[in-house]
C-alpha positions, 0 to 999 in steps of 0.5 A, a space after each residue: 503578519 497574522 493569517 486569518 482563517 478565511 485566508 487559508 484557502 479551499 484546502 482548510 475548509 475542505 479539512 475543517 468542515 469534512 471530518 476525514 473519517 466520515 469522508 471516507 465513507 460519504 466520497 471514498 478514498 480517491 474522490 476526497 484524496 483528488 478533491 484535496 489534490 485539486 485545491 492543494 498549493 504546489 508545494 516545494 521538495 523541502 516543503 515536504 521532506 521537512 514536514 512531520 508526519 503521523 506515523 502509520 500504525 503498527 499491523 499484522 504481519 498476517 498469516 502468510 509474511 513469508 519471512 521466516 516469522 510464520 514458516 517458509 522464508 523467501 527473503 533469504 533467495 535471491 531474487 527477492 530485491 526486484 521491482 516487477 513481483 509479477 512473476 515467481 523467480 527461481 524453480 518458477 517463473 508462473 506470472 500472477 494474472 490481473 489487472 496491472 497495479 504500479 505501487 508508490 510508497 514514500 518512507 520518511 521519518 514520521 518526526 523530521 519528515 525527512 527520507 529515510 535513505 537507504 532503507 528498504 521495503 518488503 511487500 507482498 500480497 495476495 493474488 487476483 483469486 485471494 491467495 498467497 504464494 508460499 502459502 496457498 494450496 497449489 502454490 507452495 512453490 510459487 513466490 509471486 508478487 513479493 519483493 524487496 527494494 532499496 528507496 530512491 532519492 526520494 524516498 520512493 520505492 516503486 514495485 510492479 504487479 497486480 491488482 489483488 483481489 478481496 478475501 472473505 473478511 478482509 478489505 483490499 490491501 497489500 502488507 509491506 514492512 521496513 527495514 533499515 537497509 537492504 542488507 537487512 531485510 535479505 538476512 531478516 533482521 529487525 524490522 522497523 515497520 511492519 504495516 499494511 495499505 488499503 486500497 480505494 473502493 472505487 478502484 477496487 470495483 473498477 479492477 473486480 469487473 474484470 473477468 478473473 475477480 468474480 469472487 472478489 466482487 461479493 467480497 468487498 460487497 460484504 466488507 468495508 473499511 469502518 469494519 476491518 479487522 486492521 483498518 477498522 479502528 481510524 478507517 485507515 486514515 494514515 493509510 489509504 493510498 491515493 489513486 490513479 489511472 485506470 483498467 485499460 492503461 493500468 492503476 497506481 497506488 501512492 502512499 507516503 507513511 511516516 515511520 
């Protein structure tokens, strides 16, 4: 039986009348990301491990990878394979103040849709003040808020940290590259993705009111997505997590990349 158009439902017209890019900018990441969730279907697991996926671009690793690329390398400590990056591990224990922030990201095959199990991710990124451990001054011997973990069942690695703050000339984002396994990302082999996500301007003011991120409120005020230097050319389309919670109970990013 043939489908017609005005049978797709709410999501279709939504998707067809808004031009995603313009989106984010006329309703911001998580009101159009909610928009479309509300008006969605219910879809099956096999619905979504089946389903292709547009792959995440190819980003800088940036300045301060921390492994190996660009000087100091923490994948080789152990330590490294945990989920709560809050706090340094070895010589330091120092934990990273900010406003709590649980991060979700799904790895599948951007082809086949399917899980890619048994990779693992790296993540990192900046503190609530705009610096990087290893790198920033006075933090040379701290390794907060960067980890590694395996995928679950679904595909998901989950990590445990802050909301980090915003830099002079870049939008909220957090970096993270994919490795084929566990075993080599700790021994830094080939990497099979290396990306960043960017985070949602509403969320981003609501977590830069909070005493501690002063500097990052003139940051983002003086930045946008449209003209970053990594998510400028699509407006970070592919990625721009979704949203939710809230300062008070804690903010959760999720995003599902395609690699």
């Amino acid at each position: 039986m043939n489908t017609h158009e005005e049978d797709l439902g709410l999501v279709h017209d939504v998707r067809t009348l808004v031009d995603r890019r313009a989106a984010l900018g006329l309703f911001g990441g998580v009101a159009l990301t909610a928009l479309l969730a509300a008006c969605a279907s219910p879809s099956s697991p096999a619905d979504t491990a089946t389903a292709a996926l547009t792959e995440v671009p190819d980003e800088t690793a940036g300045p301060y990878p921390g492994d190996g690329s660009n000087g100091v390398n923490v994948l080789d400590d152990s330590g490294i394979v945990r989920s709560d990056i809050r706090s340094s591990f070895g010589a330091s224990t120092t934990t990273a103040d900010g406003v709590p922030l649980t991060v979700k990201l799904t790895v599948r095959d951007a082809a086949s849709g399917d899980i890619l199990s048994g990779a693992a991710v790296y993540l990192w990124h900046c503190d609530r003040d705009g610096a990087y451990s290893l790198y920033g001054k006075g933090l040379e011997s701290e390794n907060y808020l960067r980890g590694v973990q395996e995928v679950d069942a679904s595909g998901t690695v989950t990590f445990t940290t802050i909301y980090p703050g915003a830099y002079s000339g870049r939008w909220p984002h957090i970096h993270f590259e994919v490795y084929q396994d566990a075993a080599t990302a700790v021994a830094s082999g080939p990497i099979v993705k290396t990306s960043q996500i960017a985070l949602p301007k509403e969320s981003c003011a609501l977590a830069y009111a909070e005493p501690g991120y002063e500097q990052s409120v003139r940051n983002l005020a003086g930045s946008s997505l449209a003209s970053d230097n990594v998510f400028g050319e699509d407006g970070g389309i592919h990625q721009l997590a979704s949203m939710a919670g809230s300062v008070a109970e804690g903010f959760t990013a999720s995003l599902t990349i395609g690699v």
